[in-house]
C-alpha positions as CSV (number, residue, x, y, z in Angstrom):
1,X,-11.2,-24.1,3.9
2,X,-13.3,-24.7,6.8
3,X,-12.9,-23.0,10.3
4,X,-15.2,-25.6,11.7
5,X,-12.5,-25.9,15.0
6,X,-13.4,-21.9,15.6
7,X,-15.6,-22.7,18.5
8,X,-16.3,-20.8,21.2
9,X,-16.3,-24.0,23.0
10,X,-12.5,-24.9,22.1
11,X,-11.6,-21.1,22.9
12,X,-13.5,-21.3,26.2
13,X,-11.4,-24.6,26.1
14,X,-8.3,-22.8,25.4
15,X,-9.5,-19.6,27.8
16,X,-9.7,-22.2,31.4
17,X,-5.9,-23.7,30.0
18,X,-4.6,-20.6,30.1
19,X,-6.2,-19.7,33.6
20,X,-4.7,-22.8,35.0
21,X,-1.1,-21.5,33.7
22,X,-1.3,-17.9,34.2
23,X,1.1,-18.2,37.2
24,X,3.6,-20.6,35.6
25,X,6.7,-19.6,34.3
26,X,7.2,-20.2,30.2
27,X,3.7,-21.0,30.0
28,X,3.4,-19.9,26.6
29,X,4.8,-22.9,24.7
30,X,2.6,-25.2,26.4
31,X,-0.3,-23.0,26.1
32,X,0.5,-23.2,22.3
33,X,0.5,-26.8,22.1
34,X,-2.5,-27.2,24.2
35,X,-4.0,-24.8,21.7
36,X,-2.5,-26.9,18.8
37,X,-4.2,-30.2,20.2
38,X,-7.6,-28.4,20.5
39,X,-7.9,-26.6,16.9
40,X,-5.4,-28.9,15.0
41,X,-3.7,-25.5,13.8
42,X,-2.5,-22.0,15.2
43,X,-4.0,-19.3,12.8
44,X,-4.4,-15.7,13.4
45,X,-7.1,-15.9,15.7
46,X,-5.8,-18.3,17.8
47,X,-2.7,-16.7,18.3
48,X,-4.6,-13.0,19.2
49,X,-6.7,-15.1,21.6
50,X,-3.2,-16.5,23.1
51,X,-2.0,-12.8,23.3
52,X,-4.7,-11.0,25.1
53,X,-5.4,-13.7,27.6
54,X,-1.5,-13.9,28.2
55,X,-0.9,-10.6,28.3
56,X,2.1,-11.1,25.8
57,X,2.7,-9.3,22.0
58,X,1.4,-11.2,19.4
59,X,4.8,-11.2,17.6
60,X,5.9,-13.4,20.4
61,X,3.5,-16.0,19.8
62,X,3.8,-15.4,16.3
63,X,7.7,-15.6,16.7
64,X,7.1,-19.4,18.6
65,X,4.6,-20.4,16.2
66,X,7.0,-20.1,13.1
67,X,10.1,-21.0,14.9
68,X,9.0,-24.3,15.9
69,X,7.6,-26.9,13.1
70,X,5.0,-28.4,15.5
71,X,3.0,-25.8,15.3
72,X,0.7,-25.4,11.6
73,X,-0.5,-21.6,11.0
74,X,-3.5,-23.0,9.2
75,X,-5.8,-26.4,9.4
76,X,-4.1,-29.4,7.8
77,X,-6.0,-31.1,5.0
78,X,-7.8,-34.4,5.3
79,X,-4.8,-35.9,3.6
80,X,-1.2,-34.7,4.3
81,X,1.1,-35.4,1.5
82,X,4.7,-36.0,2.9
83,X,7.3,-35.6,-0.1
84,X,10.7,-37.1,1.2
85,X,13.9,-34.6,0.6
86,X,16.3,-36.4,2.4
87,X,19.9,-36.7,0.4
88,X,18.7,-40.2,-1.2
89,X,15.5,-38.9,-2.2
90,X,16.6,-35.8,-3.5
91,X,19.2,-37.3,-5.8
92,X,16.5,-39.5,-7.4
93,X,14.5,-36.7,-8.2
94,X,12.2,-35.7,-5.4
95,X,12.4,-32.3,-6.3
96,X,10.5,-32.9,-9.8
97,X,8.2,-34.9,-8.0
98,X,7.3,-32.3,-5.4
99,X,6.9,-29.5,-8.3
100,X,4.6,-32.4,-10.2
101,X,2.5,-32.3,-7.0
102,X,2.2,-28.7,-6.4
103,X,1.1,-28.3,-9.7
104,X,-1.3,-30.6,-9.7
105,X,-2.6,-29.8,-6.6
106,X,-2.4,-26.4,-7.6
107,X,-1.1,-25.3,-3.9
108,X,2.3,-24.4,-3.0
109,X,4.8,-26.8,-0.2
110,X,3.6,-26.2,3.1
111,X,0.1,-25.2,2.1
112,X,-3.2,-26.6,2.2
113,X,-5.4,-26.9,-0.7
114,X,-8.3,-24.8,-0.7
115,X,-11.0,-27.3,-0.5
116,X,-9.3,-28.7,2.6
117,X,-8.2,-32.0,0.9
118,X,-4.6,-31.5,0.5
119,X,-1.7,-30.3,2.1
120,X,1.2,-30.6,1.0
121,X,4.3,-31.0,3.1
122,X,8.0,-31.1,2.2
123,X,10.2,-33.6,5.0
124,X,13.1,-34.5,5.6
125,X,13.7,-38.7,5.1
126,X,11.2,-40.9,5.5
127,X,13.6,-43.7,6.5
128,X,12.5,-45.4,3.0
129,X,15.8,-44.9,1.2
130,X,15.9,-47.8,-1.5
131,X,12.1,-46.4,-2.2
132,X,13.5,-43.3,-3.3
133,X,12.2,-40.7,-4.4
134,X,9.4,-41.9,-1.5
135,X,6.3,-40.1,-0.6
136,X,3.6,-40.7,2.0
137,X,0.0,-39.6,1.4
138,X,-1.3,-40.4,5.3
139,X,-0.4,-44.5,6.1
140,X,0.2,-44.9,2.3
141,X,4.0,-45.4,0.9
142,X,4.3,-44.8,-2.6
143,X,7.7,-44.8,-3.5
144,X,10.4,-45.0,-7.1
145,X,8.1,-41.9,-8.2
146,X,8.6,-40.0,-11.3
147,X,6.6,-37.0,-11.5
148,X,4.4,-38.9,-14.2
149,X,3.0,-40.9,-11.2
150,X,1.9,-38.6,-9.5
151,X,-1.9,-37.5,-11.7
152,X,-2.9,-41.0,-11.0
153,X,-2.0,-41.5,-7.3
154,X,-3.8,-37.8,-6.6
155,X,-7.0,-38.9,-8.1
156,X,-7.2,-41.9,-6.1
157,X,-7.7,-39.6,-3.3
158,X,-10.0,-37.1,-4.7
159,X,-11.8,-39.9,-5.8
């Protein structure tokens, strides 16, 4: 996976933000964002950076960063894989279908593939209820899966 967004430009970036908030009250949950919007992710490094230049424990930005689903601990891969779960979804077998996928992407739910290509993302509904079991890979709808689908869709991607 590639750390390309590791610049000391975006934490210089990152650095003035902070500056500009030092003084404000609950600054760090905008300061995460901001820092969200600049690297697309908050990893470990990120978050220490956030720490020191706050002057806060890194289990508290740790703490915000997991609480809140904005925020994704690592980069997301070129194409995020949404796998519906809603109650419609998951009584037409989105479960098999999201098992399929992380077997065939060989990366768990929630997780990005190591080549960066992939990640793959458990929801809640998709609003596509008569597609169900539904899942979106970026713009594209793909939906009445069964977990036999799913070999031909990935490689269309990969491709």
């Amino acid at each position: 996976m590639s750390n390309n967004t590791l610049t000391q430009e975006n934490f210089d970036k990152l650095g003035a933000y902070i500056q500009e908030m030092k003084d404000v009250k609950g600054a760090l949950m905008p300061v995460m964002q901001k820092a969200q919007e600049i690297f697309g992710y908050i990893g470990e490094p990120i978050q220490e950076y956030i720490a020191d230049k706050m002057g806060v424990m890194l289990s508290e930005v740790y703490g915000v960063s997991t609480f809140y689903s904005q925020f994704a601990l690592e980069p997301k891969g070129e194409h995020v894989i949404s796998v519906c779960l809603g109650t419609a979804c998951y009584v037409r077998g989105a479960q098999k279908v999201l098992d399929k996928l992380a077997e065939v992407l060989e990366v768990e739910p929630g997780r990005t593939t190591p080549d960066g290509l992939f990640t793959l993302q458990p929801t809640r509904c998709l609003g596509c209820c008569g597609l169900a079991p539904v899942i979106t890979i970026g713009e594209d709808v793909y939906g009445r899966l069964t977990p036999d689908a799913i070999p031909g869709i990935i490689e269309k991607y990969r491709a």
